[in-house]
C-alpha positions in Angstrom: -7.4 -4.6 56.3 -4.0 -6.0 58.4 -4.9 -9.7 56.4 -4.8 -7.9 53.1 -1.7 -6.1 53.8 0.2 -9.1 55.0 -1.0 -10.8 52.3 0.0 -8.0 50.1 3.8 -8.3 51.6 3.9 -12.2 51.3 3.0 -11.7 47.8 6.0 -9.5 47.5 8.7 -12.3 48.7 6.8 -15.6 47.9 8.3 -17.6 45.2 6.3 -17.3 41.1 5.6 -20.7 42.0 3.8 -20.1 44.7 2.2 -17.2 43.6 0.6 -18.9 41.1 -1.2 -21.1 43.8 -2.3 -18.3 46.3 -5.7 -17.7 46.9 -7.3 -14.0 47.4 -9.2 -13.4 50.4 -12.9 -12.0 49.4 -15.5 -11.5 52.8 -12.9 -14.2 54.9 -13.1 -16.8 52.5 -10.8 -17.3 50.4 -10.9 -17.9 46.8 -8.5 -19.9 43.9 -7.7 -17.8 41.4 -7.5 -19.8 37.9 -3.8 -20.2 37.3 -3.7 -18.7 33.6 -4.4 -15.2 35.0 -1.2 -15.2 36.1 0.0 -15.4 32.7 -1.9 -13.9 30.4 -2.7 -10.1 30.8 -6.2 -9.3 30.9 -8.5 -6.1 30.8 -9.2 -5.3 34.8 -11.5 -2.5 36.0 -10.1 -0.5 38.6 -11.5 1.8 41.1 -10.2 5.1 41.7 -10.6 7.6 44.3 -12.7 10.9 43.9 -11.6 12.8 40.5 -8.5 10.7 40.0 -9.3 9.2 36.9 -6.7 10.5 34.2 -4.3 11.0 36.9 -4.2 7.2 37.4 -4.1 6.4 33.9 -1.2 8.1 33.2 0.6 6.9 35.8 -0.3 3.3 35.1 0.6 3.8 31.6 4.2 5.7 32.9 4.7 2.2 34.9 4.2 0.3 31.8 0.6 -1.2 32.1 -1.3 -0.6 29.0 -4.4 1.1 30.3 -7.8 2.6 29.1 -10.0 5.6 30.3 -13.4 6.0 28.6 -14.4 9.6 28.5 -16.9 11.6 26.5 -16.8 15.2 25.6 -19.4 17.6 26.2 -19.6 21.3 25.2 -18.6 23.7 28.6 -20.2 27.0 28.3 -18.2 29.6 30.5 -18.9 33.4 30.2 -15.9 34.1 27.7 -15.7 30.9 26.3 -16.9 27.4 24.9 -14.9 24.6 25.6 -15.0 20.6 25.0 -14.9 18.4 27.9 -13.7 15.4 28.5 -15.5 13.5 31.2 -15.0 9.9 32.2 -18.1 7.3 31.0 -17.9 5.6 34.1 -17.1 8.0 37.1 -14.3 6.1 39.8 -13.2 3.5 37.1 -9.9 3.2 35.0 -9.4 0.0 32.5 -5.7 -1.5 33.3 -4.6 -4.9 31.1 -2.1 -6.6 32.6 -1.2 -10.7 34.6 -2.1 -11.2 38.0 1.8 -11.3 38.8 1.7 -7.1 38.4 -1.5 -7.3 41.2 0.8 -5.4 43.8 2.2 -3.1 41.2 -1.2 -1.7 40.2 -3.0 -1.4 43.1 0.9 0.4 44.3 -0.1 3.4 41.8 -1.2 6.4 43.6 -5.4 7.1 43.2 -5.9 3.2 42.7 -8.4 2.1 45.5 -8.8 -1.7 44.2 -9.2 -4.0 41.7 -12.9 -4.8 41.2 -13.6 -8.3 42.3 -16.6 -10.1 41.0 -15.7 -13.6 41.7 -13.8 -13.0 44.8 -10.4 -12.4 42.5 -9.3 -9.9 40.2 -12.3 -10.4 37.7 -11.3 -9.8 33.6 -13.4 -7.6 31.3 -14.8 -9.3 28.6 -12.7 -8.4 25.9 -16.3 -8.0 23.6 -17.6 -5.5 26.6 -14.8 -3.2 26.5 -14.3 -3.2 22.2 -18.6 -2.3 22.7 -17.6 0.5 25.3 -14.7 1.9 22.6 -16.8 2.4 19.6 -19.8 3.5 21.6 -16.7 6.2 22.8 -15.8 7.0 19.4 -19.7 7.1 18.2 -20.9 9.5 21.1 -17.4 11.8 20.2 -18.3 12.0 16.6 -21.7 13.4 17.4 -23.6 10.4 16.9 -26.1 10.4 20.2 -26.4 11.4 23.5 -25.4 8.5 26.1 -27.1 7.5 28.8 -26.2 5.6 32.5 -27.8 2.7 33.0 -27.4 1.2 36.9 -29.2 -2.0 36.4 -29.2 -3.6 33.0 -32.7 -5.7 31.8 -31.5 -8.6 30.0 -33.3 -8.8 26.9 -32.4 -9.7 23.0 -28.6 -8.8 22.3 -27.8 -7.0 19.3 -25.1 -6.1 16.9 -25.1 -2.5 15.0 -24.0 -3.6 11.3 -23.5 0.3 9.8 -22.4 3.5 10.7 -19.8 4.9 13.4 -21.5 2.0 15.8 -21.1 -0.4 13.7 -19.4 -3.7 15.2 -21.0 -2.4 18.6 -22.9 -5.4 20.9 -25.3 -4.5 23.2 -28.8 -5.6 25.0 -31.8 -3.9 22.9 -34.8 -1.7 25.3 -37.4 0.0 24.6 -37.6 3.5 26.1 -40.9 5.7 25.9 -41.0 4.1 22.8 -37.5 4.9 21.3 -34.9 2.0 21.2 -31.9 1.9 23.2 -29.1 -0.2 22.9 -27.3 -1.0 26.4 -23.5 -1.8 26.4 -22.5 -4.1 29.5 -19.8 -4.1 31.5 -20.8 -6.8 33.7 -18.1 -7.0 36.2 -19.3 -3.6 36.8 -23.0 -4.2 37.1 -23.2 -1.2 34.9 -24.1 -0.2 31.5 -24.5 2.6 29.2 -27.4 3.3 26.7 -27.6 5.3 23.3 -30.2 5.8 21.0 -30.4 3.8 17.3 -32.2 3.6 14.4 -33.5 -0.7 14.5 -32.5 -0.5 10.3 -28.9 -0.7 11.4 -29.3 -3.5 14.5 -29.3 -7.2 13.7 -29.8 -10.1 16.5 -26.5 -11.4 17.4 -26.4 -15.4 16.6 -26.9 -17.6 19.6 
């Protein structure tokens, strides 16, 4: 913890330059981060603390740095009244795009806990993950299916959805008790969600 923190603060004072050559510390080893993440912003998933989702968002966008949080709503029943919901997709998770250069800024905004860190760096989103996680959003909102968390994704034919409110969504086809899914990834999350479709609107995506 004192290691990250100094190397928190040297970040703070060290020269762009040198910046761009520091490594990030993952387990005591310590790890190059390629140089063009520095200068290109990039989707990053960030972990929250407890029930801090949308407070986190909005600050992150109030600082500047575009960011995205995935929720669907669900119908609340309470004894005088119904109400819609909005709940996040994937609980302890914000989406935050920005350059590596704004690292201490982010993880400076109240309720972020980290940056998740596949490869022992700041890991990007695949840009085709997160478009898949917005239209599944937008699909699920409009009524169109129920979805469903999936902790560890089976790798099996990847698909496209060519029609409807899905359409332009990618995702890894299952088979559940005989209905078929389709799972969209995040992989830097080792995560996925599921939602039911017809197989007349899926095609194979092209290897």
């Amino acid at each position: 913890m004192l290691a990250a923190m100094l190397d928190s603060m040297a970040r703070r004072t060290m020269p762009d330059s040198s910046y761009r050559r520091s490594a990030f510390e993952s387990n005591g080893e310590s790890t190059v981060v390629p140089p063009q993440l520095f200068d290109t912003p990039r989707w990053y998933a960030c972990r929250t603390r407890a029930r801090a989702e949308k407070r986190a968002t909005r600050l992150l966008a109030g600082n500047g740095v575009e960011s995205y949080l995935p929720v669907i709503e669900r119908l609340r029943q309470w004894s005088d009244r119904k109400k819609r919901v909005a709940f996040p997709l994937f609980p302890g998770y914000v989406f935050a795009r920005f350059d590596l250069r704004k690292t201490y800024e982010v993880l400076n905004t109240p309720g972020i806990v980290t940056i998740v860190r596949a490869n022992g760096y700041p890991t990007p989103v695949r840009d085709e993950e997160l478009e898949s996680v917005r239209i599944l959003v937008t699909g699920v909102n409009a009524g169109q299916g129920t979805p469903g968390p999936v902790e560890t994704v089976t790798v099996g034919q990847e698909v496209v959805a060519t029609r409807g409110v899905f359409a332009g969504m990618r995702g890894v086809l299952l088979e559940e008790r005989g209905r078929t899914r389709v799972v969209v990834r995040l992989s830097v999350l080792c995560q996925g969600v599921s939602v039911e479709l017809p197989r007349r609107v899926l095609r194979p995506v092209p290897s």
